[in-house]
VOKE-961016 format. One line per 2 residues: number of its first residue (from 1); their letters; for each residue x, y, z of N, C-alpha, C. Coordinates in steps of 0.05 Angstrom, whole numbers, plus 5000, padded with zeros to 4 digits. Example, Ala and Ser with C-alpha at 12.3 -4.5 7.8 and 13.67 -1.06 7.14 Angstrom:
REM VOKE-961016
1 = as = 5264,4886,5156,5246,4910,5156,5264,4934,5156 | 5257,4955,5142,5273,4979,5143,5258,5001,5157
END
This chain:
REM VOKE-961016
1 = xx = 3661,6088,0717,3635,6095,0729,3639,6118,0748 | 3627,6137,0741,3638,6159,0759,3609,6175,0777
3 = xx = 3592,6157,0767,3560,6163,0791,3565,6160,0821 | 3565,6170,0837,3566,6159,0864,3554,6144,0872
5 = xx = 3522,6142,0865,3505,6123,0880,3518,6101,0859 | 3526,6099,0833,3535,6073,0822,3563,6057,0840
7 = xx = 3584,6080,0853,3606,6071,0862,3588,6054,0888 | 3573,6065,0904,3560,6054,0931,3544,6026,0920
9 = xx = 3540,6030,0902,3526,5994,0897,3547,5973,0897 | 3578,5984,0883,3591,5975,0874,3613,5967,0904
11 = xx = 3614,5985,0916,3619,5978,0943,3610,5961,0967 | 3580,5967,0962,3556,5948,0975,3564,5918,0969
13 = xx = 3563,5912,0949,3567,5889,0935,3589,5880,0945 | 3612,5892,0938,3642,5881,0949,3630,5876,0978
15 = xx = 3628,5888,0993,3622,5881,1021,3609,5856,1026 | 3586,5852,1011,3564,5830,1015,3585,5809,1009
17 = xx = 3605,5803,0982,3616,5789,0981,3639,5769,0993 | 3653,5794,1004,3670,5789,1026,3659,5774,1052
19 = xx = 3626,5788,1058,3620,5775,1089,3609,5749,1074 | 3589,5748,1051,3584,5726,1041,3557,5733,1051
21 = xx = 3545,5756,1049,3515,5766,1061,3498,5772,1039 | 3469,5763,1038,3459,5759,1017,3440,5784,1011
23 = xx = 3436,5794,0990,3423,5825,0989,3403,5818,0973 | 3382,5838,0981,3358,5842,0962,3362,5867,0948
25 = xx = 3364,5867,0923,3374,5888,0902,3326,5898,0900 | 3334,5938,0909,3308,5942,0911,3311,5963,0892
27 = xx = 3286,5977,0875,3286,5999,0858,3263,6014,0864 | 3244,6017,0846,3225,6028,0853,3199,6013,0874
29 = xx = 3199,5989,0878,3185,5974,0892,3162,5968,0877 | 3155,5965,0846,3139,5963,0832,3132,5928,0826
31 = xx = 3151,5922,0825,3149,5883,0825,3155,5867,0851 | 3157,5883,0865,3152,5866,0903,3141,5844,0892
33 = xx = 3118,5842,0883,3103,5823,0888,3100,5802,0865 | 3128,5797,0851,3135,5782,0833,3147,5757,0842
35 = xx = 3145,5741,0831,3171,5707,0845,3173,5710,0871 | 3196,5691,0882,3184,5690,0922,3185,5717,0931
37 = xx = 3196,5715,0959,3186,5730,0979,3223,5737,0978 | 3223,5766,0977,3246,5784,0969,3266,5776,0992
39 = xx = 3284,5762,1006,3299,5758,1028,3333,5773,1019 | 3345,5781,1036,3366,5789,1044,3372,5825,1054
41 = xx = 3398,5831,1060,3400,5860,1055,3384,5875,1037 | 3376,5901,1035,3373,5906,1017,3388,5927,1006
43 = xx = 3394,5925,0981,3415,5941,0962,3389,5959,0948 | 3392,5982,0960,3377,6006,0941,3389,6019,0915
45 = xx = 3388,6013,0890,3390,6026,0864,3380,6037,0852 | 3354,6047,0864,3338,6074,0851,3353,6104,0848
47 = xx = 3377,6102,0865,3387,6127,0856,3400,6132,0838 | 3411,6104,0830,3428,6106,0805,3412,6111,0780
49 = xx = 3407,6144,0772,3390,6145,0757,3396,6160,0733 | 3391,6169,0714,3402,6189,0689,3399,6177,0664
51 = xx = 3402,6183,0641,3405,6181,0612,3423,6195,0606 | 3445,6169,0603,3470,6168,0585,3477,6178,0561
53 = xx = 3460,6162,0540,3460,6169,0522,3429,6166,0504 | 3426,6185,0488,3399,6171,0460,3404,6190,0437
55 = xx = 3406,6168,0422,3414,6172,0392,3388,6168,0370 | 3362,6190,0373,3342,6182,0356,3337,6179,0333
57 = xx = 3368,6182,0321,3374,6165,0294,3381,6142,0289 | 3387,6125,0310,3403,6105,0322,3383,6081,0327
59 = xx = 3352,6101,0340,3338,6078,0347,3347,6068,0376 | 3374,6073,0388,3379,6076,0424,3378,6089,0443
61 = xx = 3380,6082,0470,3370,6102,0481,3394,6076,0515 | 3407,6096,0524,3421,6078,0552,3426,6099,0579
63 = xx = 3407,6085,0588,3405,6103,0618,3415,6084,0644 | 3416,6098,0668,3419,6081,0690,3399,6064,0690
65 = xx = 3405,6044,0721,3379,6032,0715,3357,6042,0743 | 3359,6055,0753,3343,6067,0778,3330,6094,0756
67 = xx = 3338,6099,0735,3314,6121,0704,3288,6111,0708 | 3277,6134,0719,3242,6124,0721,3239,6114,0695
69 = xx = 3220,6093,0686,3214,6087,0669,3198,6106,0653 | 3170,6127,0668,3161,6153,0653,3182,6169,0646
71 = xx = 3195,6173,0657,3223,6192,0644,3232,6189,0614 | 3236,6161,0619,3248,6147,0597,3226,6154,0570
73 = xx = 3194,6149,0576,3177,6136,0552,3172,6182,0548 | 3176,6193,0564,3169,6220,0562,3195,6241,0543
75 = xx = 3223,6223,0541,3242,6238,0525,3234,6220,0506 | 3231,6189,0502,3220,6191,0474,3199,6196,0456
77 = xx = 3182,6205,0468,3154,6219,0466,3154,6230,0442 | 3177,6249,0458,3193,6275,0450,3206,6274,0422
79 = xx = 3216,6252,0410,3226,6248,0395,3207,6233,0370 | 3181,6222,0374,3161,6209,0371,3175,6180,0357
81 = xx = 3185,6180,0392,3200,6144,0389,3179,6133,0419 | 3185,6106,0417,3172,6098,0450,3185,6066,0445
83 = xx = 3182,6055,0471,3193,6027,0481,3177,6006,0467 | 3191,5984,0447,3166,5969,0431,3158,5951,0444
85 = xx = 3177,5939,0460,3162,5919,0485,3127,5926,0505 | 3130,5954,0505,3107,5958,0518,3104,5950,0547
87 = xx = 3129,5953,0563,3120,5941,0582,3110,5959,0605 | 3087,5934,0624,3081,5953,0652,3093,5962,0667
89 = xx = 3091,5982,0676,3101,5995,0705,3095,5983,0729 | 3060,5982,0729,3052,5973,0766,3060,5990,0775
91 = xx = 3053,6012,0770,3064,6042,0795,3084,6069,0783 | 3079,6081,0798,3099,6113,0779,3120,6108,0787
93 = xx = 3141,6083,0808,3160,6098,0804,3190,6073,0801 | 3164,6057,0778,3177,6046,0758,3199,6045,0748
95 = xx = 3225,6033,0748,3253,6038,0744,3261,6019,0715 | 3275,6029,0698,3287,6015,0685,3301,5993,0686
97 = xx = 3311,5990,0706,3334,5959,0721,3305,5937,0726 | 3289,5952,0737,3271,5933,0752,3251,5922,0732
99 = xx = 3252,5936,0708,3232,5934,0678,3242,5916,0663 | 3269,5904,0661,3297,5887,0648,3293,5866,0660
101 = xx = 3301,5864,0689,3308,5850,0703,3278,5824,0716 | 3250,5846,0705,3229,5824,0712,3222,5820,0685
103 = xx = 3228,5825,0670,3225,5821,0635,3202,5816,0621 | 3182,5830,0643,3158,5831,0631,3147,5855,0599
105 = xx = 3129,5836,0592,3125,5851,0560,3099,5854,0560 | 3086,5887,0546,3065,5893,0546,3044,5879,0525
107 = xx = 3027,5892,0519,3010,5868,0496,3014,5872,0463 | 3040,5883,0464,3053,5892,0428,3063,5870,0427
109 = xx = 3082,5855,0448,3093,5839,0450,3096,5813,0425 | 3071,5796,0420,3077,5792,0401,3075,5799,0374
111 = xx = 3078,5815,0365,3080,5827,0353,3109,5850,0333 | 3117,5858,0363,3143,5877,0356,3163,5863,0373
113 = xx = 3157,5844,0388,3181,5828,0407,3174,5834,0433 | 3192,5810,0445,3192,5811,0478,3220,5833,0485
115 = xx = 3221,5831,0521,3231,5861,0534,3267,5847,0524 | 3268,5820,0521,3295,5813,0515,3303,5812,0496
117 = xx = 3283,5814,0472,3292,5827,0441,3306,5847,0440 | 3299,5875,0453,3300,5903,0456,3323,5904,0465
119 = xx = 3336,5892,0487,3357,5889,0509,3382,5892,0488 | 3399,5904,0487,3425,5908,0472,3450,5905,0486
121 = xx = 3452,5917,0511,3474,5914,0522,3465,5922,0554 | 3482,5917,0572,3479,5928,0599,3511,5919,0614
123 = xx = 3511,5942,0639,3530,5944,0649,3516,5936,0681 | 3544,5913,0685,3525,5905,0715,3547,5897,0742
125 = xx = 3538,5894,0758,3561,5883,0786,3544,5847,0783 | 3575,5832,0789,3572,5806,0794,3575,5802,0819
127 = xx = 3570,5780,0820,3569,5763,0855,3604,5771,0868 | 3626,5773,0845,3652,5776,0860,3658,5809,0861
129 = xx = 3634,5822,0861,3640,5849,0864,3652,5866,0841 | 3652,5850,0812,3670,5862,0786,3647,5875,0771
131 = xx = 3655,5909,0761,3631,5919,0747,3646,5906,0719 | 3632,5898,0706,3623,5887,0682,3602,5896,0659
133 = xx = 3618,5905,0629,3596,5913,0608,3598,5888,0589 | 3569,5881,0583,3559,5858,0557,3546,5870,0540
135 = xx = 3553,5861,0504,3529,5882,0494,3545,5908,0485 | 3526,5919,0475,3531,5946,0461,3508,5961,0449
137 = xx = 3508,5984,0429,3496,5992,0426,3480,5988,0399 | 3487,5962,0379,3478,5952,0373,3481,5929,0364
139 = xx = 3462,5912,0348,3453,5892,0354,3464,5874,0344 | 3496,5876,0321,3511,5867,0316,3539,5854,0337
141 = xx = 3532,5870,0355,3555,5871,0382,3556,5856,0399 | 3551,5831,0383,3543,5805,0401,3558,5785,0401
143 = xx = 3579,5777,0421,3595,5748,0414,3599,5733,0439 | 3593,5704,0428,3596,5684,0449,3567,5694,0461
145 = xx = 3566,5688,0494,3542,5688,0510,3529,5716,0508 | 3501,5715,0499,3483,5738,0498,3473,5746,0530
147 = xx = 3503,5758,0542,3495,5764,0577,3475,5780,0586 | 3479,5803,0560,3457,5827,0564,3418,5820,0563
149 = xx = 3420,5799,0552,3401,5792,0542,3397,5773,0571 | 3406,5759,0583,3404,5731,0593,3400,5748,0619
151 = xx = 3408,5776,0631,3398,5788,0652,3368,5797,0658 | 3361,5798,0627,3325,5807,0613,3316,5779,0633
153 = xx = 3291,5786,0655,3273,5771,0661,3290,5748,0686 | 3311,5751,0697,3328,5739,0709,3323,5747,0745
155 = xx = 3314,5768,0750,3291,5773,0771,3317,5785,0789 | 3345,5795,0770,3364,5799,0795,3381,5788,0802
157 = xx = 3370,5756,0799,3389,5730,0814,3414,5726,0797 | 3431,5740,0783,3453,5733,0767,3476,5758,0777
159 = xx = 3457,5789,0787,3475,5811,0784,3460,5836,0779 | 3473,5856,0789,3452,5885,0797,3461,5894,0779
161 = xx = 3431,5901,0752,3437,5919,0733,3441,5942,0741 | 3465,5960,0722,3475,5989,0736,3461,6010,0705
163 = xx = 3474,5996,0685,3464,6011,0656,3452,5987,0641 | 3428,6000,0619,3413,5989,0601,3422,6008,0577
165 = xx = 3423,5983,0546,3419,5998,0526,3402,5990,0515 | 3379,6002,0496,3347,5988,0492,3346,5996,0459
167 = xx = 3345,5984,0445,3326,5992,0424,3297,6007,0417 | 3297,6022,0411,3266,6039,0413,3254,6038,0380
169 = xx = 3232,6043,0381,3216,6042,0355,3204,6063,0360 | 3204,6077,0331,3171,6101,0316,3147,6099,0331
171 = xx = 3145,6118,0341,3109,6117,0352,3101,6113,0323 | 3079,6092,0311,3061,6090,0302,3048,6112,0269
173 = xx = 3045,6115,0255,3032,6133,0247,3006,6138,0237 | 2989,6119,0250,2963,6115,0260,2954,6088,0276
175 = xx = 2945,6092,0283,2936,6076,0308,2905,6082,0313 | 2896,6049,0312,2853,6051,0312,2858,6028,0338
177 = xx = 2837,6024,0351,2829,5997,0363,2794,5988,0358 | 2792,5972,0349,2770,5957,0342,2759,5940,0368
179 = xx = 2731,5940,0364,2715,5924,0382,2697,5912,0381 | 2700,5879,0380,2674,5860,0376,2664,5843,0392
181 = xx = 2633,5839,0386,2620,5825,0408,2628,5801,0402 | 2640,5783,0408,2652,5755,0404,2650,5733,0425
183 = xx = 2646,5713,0427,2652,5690,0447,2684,5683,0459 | 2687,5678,0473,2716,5665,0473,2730,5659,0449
185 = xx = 2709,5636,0436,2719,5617,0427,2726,5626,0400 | 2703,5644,0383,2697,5666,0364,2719,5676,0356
187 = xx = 2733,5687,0385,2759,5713,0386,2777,5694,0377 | 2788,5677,0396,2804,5655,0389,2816,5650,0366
189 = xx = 2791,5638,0347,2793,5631,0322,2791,5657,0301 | 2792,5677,0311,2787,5703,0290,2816,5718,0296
191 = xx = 2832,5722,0320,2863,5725,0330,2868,5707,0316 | 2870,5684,0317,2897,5664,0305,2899,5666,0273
193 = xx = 2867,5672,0258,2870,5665,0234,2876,5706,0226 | 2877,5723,0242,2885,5745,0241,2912,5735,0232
195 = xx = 2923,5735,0256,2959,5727,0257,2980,5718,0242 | 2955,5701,0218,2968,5689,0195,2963,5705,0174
197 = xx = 2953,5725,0174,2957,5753,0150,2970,5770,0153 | 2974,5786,0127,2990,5807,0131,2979,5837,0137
199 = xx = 2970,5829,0162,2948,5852,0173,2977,5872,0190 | 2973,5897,0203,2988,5905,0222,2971,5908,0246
201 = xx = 2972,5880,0257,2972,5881,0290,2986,5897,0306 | 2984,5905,0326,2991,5911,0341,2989,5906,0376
203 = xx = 2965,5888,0371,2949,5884,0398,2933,5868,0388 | 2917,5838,0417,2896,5832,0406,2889,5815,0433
205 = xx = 2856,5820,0447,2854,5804,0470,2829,5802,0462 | 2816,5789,0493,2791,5783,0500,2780,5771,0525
207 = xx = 2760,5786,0530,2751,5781,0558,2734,5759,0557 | 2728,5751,0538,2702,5721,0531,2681,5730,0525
209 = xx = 2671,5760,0519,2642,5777,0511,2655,5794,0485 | 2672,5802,0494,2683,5827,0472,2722,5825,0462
211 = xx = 2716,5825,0433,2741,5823,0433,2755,5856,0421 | 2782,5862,0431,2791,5889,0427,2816,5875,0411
213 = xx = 2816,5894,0383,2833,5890,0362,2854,5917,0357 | 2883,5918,0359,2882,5940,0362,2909,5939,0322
215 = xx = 2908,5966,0311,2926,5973,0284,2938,5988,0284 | 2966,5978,0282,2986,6003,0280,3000,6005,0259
217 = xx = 3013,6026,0242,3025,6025,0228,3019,6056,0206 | 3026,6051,0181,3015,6069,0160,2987,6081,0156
219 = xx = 2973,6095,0152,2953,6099,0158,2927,6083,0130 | 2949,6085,0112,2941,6074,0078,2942,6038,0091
221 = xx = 2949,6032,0104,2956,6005,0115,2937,5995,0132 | 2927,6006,0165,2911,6016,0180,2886,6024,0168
223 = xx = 2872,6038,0153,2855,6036,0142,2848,6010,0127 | 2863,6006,0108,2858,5978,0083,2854,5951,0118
225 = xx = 2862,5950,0135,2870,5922,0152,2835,5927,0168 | 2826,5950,0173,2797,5962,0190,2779,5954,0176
227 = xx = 2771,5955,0144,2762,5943,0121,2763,5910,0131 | 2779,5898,0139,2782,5870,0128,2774,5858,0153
229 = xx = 2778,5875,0182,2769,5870,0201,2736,5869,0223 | 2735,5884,0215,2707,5908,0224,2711,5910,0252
231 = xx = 2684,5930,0259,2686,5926,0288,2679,5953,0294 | 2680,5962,0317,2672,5982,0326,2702,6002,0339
233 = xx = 2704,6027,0323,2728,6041,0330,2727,6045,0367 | 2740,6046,0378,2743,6061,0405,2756,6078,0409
235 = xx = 2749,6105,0415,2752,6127,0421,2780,6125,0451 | 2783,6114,0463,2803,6113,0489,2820,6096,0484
237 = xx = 2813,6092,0454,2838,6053,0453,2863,6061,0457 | 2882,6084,0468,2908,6095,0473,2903,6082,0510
239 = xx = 2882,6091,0525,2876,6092,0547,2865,6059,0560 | 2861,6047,0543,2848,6014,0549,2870,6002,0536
241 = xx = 2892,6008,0523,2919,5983,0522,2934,5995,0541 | 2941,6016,0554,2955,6030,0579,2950,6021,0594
243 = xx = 2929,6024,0600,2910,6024,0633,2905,6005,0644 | 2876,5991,0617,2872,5965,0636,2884,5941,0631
245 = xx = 2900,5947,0604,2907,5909,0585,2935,5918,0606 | 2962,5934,0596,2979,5940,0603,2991,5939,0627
247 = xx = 2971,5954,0651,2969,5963,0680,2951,5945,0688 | 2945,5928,0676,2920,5911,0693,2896,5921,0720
249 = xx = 2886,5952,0694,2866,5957,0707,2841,5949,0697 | 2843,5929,0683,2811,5916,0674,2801,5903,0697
251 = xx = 2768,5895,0694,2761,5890,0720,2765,5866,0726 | 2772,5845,0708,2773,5819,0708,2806,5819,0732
253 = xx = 2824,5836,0737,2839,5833,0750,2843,5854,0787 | 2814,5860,0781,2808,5862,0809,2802,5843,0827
255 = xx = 2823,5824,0832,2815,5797,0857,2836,5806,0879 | 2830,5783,0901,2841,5783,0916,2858,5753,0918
257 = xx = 2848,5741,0906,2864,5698,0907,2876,5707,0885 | 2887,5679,0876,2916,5672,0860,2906,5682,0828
259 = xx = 2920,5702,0813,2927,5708,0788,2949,5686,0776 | 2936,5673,0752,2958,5653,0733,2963,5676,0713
261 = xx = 2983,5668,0702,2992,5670,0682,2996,5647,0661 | 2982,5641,0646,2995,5621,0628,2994,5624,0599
263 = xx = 3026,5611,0592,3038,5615,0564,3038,5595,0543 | 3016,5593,0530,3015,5575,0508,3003,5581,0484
265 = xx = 3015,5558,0472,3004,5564,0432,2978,5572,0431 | 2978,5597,0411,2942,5614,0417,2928,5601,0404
267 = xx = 2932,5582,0396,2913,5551,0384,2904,5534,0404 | 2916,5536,0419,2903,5522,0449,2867,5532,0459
269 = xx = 2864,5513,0471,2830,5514,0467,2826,5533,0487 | 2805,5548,0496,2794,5576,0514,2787,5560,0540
271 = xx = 2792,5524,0539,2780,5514,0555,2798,5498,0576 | 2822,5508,0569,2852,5499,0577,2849,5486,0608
273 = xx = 2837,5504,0625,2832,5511,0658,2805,5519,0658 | 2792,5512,0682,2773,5516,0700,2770,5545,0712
275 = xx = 2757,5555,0712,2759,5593,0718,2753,5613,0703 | 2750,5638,0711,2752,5651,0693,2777,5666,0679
277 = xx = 2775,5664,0651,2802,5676,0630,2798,5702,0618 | 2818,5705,0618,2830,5732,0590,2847,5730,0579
279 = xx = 2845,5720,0549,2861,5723,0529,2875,5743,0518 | 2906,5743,0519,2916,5770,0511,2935,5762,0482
281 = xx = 2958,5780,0478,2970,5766,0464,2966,5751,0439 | 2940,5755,0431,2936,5740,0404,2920,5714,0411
283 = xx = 2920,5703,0440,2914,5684,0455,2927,5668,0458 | 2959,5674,0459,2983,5661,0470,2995,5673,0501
285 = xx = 2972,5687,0516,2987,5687,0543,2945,5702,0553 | 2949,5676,0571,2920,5667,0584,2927,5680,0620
287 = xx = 2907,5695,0621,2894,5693,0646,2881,5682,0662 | 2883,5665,0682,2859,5657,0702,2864,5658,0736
289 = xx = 2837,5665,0739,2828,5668,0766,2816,5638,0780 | 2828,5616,0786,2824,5591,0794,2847,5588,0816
291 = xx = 2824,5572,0834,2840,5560,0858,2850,5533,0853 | 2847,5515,0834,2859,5493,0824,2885,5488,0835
293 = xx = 2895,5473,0848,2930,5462,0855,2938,5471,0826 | 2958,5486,0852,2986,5500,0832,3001,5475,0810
295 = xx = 3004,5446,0813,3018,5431,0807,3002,5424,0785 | 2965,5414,0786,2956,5418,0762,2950,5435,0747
297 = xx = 2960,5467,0751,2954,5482,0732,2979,5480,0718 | 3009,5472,0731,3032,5470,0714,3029,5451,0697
299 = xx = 3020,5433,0709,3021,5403,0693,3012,5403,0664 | 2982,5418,0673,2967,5424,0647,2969,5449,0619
301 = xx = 2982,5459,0633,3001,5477,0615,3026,5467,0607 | 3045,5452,0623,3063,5441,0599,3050,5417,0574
303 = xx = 3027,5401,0594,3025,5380,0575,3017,5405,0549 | 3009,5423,0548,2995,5442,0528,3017,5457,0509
305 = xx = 3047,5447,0512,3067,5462,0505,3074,5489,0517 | 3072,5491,0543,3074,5517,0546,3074,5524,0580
307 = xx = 3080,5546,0596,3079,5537,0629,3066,5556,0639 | 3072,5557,0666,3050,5572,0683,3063,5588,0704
309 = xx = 3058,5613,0716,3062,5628,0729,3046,5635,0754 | 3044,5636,0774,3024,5650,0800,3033,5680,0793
311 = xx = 3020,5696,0779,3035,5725,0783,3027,5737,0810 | 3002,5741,0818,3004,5737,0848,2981,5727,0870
313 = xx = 2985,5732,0884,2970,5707,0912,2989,5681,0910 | 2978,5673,0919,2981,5642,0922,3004,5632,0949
315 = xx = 3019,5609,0945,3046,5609,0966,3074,5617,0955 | 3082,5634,0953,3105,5653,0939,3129,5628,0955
317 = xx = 3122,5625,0983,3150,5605,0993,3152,5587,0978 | 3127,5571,0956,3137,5541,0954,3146,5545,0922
319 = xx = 3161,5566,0908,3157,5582,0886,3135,5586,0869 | 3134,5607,0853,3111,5615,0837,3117,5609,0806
321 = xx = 3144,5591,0794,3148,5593,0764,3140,5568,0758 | 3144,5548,0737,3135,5533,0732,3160,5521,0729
323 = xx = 3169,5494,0748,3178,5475,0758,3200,5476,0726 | 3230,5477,0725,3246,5470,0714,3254,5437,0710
325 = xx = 3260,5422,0690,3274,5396,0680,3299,5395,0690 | 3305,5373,0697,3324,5379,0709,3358,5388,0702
327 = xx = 3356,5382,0668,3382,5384,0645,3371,5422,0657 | 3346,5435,0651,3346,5466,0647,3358,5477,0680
329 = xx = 3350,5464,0698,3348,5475,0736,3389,5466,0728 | 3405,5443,0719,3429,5443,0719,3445,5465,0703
331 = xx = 3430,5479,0679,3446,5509,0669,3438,5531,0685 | 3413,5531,0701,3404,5544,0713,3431,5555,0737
333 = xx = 3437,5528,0758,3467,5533,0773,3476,5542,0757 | 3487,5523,0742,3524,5525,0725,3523,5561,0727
335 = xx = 3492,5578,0714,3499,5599,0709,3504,5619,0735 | 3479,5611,0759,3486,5619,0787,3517,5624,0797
337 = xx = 3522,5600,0793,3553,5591,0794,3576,5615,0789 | 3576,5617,0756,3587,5634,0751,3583,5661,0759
339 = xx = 3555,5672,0749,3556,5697,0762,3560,5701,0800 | 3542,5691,0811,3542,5699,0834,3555,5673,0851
341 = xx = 3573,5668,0853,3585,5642,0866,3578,5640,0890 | 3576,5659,0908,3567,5659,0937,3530,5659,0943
343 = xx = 3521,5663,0931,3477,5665,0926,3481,5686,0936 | 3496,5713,0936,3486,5738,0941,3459,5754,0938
345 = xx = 3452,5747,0912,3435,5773,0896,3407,5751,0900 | 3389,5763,0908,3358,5755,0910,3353,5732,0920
347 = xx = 3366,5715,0930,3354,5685,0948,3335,5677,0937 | 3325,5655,0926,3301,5642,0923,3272,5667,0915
349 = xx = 3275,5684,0897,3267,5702,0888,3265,5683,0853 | 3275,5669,0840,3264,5659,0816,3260,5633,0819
351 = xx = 3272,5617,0836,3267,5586,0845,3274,5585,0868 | 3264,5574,0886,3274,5570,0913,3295,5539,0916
353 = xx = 3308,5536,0903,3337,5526,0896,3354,5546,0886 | 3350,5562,0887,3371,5594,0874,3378,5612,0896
END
């Protein structure tokens, strides 16, 4: 590793280790407001920044992890490649470490995969201060524990990503978004029985008035799927899966109280919770704006196959994920354990037993 700001993390860390002092690993400050309330030192890795390597024959692409994330989606632009995960920023100055590490997925998601599909390899500092590479550059390069992967969505609490290697996909070679006046319940049942054809999705939500359908792919393909769908083209549909589905600038996520997140089978009824919803995802990852106890919105999302999130408001101290079993909260340590043996990296940032 011959970055300087990489040697100073790597030093940082040894230090924290030695005193046994617990750090808050910070980047661009775009997911602050993710899982608890951020406690310890803080370890700055936004500087560790650059592109390593991208091979747009390859389909890879491995940068630091402090690489603005626009940086990143702007050289593959360039190449007419982009990130298939789709994931949000929440802000310009968006980092790649911090895009991994909260493992959030845009609304391609199901569709082309989640941010831990993509995940190939990464290079990281452990709790004993050892830089460490898992992974590779492709997707065959995998034995024993999938580490690179297991850091995807881990919020930090295992070890400070230093390098990412990602899989990238083809921009598209046409792309429509469709728009219909539909009920909840309408969309629901018109997404799921979508899902089971051989349509090319790409996208598919609903606010409970209008549903937005979005097609990617071939254009001979894309055309024939617009036919089978109908609806009304939209002219901005590049600008309304960015902006508002993506960036959560729709208006339905202008509040000020508690945002859920909840993840369940898109066969699940529109009537899951009390509140108002938005169906994304095909209608396998639900929005609501309800003050309901946090304990019955978990409850009622696992009984539903599936859990629940506060993404934000609510009491971040008493955690925001949905309550672990106790066989999953015991690999949960074992893995603490190993990586960070001392609770260095993020304190009670993914469970407040971590």
């Amino acid at each position: 590793m011959t970055d300087d700001w990489g040697k100073q993390i790597l030093e940082q860390v040894q230090d924290a280790s030695a005193e046994g002092t617990p750090v808050c690993i910070t980047g661009g400050g775009t997911k602050e407001f993710l899982g608890g309330i951020p406690r310890g030192t803080p370890l700055d890795a936004s500087g560790h920044r650059g592109i390593i390597s991208y091979e747009p024959k390859e389909l890879v692409i491995t940068a630091r992890c402090g690489t603005p994330l626009s940086e990143l989606e702007a050289v593959l632009a360039g190449s007419g490649q982009m990130i298939g995960f789709e994931p949000p920023a929440f802000g310009e100055d968006a980092t790649l470490g911090g895009t991994v590490a909260a493992g959030l997925s845009g609304p391609r998601r199901p569709y082309a995969g989640s941010a831990r599909d993509f995940v190939l390899g990464v290079r990281m500092v452990n709790g004993r201060g050892q830089n460490l590479r898992f992974g590779g550059e492709v997707m065959k390069n995998v034995a024993g524990y999938d580490v690179s992967r297991l850091m995807t969505g881990a919020m930090g609490t295992l070890g400070v990503i230093l390098e990412v290697s990602i899989k990238v996909l083809p921009i598209p070679a046409r792309e429509i978004t469709l728009v219909q006046n539909r009920s909840a319940s309408d969309a629901l049942d018109a997404m799921v029985n979508w899902a089971r054809s051989p349509l090319p999705l790409s996208a598919a939500c609903t606010d409970g008035e209008r549903l937005y359908v979005r097609l990617s792919g071939a254009a001979s393909a894309v055309n024939a799927a617009r036919g089978i769908i109908g609806g009304e083209p939209m002219e901005e549909g590049v600008a309304f899966w960015r902006d508002r589905i993506r960036e959560q600038g729709h208006a339905f996520f202008d509040i000020a109280g508690p945002l859920w997140r909840v993840s369940v089978p898109a066969i699940t009824s529109p009537e899951i919770l009390p509140g108002s919803c938005f169906m994304d995802w095909g209608g396998a990852q639900r929005w609501f704006k309800t003050d309901l106890d946090p304990q019955a919105i978990q409850s009622t999302a696992a009984e539903a196959g599936g859990h629940a999130t506060c993404f934000r408001g609510g009491d971040r101290h008493a955690g925001v994920y949905q309550p672990l079993s106790p066989s999953l909260m015991r690999l949960h340590r074992n893995l603490k354990q190993a990586f960070d043996p001392r609770g260095l990296f993020n304190p009670g940032r993914l469970y407040p037993e971590l």
